[in-house]
Rosetta silent file (secondary structure, phi, psi, omega in degrees, C-alpha in Angstrom):
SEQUENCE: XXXXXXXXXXXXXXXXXXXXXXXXXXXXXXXXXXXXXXXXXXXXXXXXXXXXXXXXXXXXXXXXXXXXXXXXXXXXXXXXXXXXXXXXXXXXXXXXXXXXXXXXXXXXXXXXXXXXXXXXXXXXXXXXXXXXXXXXXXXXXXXXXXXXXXXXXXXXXXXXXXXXXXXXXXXXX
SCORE:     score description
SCORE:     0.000 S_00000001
   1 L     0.000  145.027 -168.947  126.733   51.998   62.586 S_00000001
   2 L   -68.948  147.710  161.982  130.155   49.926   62.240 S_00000001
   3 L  -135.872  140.988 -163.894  131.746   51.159   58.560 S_00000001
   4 E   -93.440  148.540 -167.772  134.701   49.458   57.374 S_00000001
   5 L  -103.320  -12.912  160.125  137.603   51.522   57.437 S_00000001
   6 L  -166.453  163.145 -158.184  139.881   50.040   54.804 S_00000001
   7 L  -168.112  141.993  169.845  139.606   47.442   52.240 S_00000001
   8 L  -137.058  167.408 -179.953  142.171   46.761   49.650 S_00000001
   9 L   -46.291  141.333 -157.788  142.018   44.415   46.866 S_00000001
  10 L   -67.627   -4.772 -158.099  140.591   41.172   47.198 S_00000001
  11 L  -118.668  134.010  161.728  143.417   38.829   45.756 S_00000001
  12 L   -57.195  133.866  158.254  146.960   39.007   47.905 S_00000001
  13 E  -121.886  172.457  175.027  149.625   40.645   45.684 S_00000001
  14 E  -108.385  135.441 -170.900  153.031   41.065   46.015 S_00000001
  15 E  -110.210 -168.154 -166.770  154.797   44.222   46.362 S_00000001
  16 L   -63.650  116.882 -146.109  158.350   45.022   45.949 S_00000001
  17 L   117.277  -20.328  177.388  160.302   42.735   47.651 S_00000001
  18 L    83.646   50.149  135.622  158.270   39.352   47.609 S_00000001
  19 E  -103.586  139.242 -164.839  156.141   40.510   50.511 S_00000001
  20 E   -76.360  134.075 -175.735  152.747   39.555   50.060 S_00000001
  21 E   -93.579  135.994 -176.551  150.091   42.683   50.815 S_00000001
  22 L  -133.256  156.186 -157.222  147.219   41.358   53.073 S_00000001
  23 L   -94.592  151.428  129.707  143.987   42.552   52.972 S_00000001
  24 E   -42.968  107.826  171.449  142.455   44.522   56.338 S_00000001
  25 E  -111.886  135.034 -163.170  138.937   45.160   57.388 S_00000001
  26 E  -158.311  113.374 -146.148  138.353   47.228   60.181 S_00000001
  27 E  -133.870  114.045  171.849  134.842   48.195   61.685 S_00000001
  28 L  -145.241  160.276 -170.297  134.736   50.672   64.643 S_00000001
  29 L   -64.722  161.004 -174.245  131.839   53.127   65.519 S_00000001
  30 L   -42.018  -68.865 -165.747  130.850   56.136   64.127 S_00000001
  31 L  -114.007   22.664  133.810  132.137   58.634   66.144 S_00000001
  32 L  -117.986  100.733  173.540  134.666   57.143   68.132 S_00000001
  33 L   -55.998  -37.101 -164.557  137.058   55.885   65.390 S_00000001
  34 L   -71.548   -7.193  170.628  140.000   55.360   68.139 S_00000001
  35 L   -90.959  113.527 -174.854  138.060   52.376   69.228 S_00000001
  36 L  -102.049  140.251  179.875  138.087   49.488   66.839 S_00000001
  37 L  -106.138  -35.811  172.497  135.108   46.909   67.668 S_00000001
  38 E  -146.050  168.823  147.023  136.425   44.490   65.202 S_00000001
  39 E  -148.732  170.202  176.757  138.808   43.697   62.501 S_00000001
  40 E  -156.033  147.874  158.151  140.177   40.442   60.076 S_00000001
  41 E  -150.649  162.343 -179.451  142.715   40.042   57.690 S_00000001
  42 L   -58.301  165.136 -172.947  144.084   37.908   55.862 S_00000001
  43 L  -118.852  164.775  140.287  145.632   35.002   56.969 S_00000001
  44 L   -64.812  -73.854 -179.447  147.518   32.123   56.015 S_00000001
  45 L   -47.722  -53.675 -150.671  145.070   29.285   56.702 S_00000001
  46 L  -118.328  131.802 -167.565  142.022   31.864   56.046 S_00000001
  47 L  -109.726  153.411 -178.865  142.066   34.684   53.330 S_00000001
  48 H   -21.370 -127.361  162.944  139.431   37.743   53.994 S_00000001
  49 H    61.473  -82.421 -169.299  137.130   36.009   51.118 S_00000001
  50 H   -82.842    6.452  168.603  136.430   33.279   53.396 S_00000001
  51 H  -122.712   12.227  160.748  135.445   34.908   56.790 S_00000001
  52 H   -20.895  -36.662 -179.365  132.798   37.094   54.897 S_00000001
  53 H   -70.195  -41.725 -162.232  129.887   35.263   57.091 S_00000001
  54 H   -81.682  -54.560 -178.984  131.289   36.164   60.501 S_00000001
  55 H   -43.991  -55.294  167.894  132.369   39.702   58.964 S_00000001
  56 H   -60.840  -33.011  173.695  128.542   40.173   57.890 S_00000001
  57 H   -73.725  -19.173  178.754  127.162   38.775   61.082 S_00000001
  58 H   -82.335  -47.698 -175.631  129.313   41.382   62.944 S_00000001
  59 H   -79.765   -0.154  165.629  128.420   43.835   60.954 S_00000001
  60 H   -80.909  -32.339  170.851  124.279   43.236   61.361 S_00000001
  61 H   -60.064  -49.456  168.816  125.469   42.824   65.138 S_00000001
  62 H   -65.984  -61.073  167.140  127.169   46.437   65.462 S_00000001
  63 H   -40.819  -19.484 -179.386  124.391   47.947   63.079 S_00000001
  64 H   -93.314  -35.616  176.567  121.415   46.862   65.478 S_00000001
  65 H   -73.971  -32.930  171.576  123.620   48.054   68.298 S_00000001
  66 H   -67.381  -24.675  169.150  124.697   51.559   66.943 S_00000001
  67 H   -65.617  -43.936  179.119  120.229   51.447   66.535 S_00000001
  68 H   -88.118   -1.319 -138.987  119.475   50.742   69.607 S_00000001
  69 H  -112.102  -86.152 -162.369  122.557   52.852   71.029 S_00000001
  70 H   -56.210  -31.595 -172.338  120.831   55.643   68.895 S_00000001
  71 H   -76.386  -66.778 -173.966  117.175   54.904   70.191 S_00000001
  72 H   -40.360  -63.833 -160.042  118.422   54.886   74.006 S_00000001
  73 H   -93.957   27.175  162.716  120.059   58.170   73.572 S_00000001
  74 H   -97.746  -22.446  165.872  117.256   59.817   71.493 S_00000001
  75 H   -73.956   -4.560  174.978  115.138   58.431   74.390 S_00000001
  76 L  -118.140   33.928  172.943  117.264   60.217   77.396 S_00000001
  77 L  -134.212  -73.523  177.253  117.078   63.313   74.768 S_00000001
  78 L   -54.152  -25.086  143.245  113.443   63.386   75.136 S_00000001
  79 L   -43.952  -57.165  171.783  113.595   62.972   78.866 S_00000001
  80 L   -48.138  -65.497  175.632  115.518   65.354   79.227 S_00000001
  81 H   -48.596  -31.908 -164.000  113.629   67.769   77.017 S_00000001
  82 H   -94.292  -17.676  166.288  110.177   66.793   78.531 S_00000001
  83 H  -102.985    0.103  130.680  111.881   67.691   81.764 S_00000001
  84 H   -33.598  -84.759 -146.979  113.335   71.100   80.421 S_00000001
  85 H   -47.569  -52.315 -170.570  109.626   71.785   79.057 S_00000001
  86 H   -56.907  -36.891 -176.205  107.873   70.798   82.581 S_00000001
  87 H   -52.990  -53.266  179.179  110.616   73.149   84.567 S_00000001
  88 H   -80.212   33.293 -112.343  109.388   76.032   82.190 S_00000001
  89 H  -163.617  -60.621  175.881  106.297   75.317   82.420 S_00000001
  90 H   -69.727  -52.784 -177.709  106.045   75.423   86.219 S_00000001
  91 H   -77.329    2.496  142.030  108.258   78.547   86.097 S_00000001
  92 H   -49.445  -37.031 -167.600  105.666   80.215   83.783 S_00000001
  93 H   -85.469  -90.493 -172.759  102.837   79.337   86.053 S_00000001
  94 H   -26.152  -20.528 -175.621  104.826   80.549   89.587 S_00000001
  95 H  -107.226  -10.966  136.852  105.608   83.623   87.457 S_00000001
  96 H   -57.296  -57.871 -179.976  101.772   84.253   86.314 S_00000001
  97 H   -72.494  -10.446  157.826  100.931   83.615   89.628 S_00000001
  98 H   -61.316  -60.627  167.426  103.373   85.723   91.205 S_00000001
  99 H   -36.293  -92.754  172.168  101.938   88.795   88.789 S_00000001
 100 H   -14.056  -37.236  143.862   98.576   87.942   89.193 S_00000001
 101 H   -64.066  -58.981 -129.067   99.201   88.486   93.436 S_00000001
 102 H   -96.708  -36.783  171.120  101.116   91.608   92.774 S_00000001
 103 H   -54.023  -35.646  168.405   98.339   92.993   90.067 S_00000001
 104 H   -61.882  -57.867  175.968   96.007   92.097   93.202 S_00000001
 105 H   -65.665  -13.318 -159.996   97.958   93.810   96.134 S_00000001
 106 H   -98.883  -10.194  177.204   98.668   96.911   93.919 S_00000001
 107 H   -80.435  -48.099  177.631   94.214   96.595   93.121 S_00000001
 108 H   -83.129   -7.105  148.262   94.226   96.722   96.738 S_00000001
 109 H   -42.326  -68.092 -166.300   96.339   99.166   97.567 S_00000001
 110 H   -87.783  -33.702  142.146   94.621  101.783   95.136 S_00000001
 111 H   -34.162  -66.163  149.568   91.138  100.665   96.666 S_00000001
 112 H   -13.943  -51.718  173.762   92.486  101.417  100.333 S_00000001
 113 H   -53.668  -72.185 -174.141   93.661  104.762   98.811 S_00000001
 114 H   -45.953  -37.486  177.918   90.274  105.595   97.221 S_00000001
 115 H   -69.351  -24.390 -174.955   88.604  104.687  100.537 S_00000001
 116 H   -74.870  -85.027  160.835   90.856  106.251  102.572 S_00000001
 117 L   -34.813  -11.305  174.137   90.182  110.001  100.346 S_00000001
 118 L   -90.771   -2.223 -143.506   86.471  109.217  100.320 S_00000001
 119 H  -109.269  -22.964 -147.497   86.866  108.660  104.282 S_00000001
 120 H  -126.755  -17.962  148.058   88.791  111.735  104.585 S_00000001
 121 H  -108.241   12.063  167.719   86.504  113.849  102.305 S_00000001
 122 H   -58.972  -75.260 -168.370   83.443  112.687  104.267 S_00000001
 123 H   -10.424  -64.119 -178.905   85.255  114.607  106.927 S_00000001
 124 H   -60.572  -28.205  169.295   85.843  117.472  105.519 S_00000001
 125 L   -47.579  -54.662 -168.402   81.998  117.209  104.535 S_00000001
 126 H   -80.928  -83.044 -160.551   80.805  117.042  107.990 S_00000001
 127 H   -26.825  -11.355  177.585   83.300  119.467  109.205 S_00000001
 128 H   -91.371  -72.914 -173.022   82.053  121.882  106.643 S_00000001
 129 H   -67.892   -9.643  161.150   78.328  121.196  107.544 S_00000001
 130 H   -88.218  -18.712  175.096   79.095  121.714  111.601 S_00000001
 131 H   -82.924  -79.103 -166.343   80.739  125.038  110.789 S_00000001
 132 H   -38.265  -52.327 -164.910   77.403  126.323  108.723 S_00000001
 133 H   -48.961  -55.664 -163.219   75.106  124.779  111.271 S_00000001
 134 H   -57.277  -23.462  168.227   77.026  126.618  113.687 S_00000001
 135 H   -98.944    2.980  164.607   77.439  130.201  111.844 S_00000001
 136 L   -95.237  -33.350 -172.174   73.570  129.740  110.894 S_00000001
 137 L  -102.880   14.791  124.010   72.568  129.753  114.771 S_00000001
 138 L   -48.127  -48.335 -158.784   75.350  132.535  115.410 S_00000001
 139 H   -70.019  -59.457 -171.005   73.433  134.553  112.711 S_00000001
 140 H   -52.946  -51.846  163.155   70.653  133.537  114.090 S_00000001
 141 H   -85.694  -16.620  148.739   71.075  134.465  117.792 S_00000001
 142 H   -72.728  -19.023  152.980   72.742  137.735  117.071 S_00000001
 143 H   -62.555  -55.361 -153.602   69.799  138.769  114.828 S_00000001
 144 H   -89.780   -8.204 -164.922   67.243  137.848  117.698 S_00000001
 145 H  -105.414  -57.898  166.257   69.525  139.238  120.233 S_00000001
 146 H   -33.212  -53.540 -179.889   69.932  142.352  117.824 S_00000001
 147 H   -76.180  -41.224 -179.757   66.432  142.643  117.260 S_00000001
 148 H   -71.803  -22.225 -160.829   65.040  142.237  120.285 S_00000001
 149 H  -101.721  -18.496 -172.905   67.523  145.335  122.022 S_00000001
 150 H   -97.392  -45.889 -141.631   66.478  147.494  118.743 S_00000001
 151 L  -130.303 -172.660  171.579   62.977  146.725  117.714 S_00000001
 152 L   -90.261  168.585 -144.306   59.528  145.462  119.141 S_00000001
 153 H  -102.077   -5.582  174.113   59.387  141.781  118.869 S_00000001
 154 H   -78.865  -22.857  179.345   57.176  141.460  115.545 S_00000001
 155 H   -84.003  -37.439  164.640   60.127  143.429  113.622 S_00000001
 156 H   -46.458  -39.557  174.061   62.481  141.026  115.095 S_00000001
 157 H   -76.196  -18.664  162.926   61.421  137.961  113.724 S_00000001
 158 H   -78.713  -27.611  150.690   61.443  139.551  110.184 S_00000001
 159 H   -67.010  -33.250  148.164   64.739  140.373  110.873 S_00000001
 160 H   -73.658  -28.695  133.322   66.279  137.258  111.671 S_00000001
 161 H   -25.140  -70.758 -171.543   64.234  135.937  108.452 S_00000001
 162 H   -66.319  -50.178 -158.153   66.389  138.148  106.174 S_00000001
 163 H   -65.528   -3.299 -170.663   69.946  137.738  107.749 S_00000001
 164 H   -89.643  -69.139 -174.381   69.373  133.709  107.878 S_00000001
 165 H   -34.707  -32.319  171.298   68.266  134.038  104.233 S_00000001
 166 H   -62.086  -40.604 -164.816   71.393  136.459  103.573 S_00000001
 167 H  -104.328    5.787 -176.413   73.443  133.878  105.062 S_00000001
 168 H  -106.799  -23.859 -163.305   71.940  130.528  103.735 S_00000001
 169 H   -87.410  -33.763 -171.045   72.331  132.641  100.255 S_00000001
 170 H   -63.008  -30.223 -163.844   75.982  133.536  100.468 S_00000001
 171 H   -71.860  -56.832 -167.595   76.711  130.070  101.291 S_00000001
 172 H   -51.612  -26.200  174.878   74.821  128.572   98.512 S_00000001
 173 L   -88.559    0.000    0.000   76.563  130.754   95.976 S_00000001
């Protein structure tokens, strides 16, 4: 808003010397002072007094203009802002959704893992259960092979009874 910037008494006097002191008005915007938008002084023909109307109409004309002045740039201040807010906004979401893949690959990762050690202690599972079969019908054919070169063949088959049982027991414990 225009504010007048000096104002001296309304009636010309005379200062030392016989020169008459004239009065000044001077209306330039707020915050650039070095700019003057208007000014009057007295005159001969016209003394400050008498251009009051045009001085008031200037100064409702520069007040509606420092308003709308002020409305324009509170309205590129809110632009601005609402496009600050959308930028973070977006870079919140890309950076949830960036987590949100790496919390996925790193879920899928340690699933692959678990599967991979269940896959790898089936193995060891079978390989463990191809060894017993295989040392039960070792057991098994050296007792009947055993039995058969020692005993008559009804004491063999009780023999190859116990050592499979000996050897199904050892395991189990």
């Amino acid at each position: 808003m225009a504010r007048p910037t000096s104002a001296l008494p309304s009636s010309p006097s005379k200062k030392k010397g016989g020169q008459i002191e004239r009065l000044c008005l001077v209306f330039s915007r707020e915050r650039d002072r070095s700019n003057t938008d208007k000014s009057w002084e007295d005159r001969e023909e016209s003394q400050l007094e008498n251009q009051l109307t045009e001085i008031l109409v200037q100064m409702l004309l520069s007040a509606e203009a420092s308003y709308r002045n002020g409305l324009a740039r509170h309205r590129e201040w809110i632009i601005e802002r609402k496009a600050e807010a959308e930028a973070e906004i977006k870079w919140r979401l890309d950076e949830a959704e960036r987590k949100a893949r790496e919390l996925q690959l790193k879920s899928e990762r340690q699933r692959i893992g678990r599967l991979l050690s269940q896959a790898k202690a089936f193995d060891r599972a079978n390989q463990i259960r191809t060894y017993v079969e295989s040392a039960r019908l070792r057991v098994a054919e050296t007792a009947k092979r055993d039995s058969f070169f020692m005993v008559g063949p009804k004491e063999s088959t009780r023999s190859t009874k116990r050592s499979t049982r000996f050897f199904a027991k050892s395991i189990n414990d």
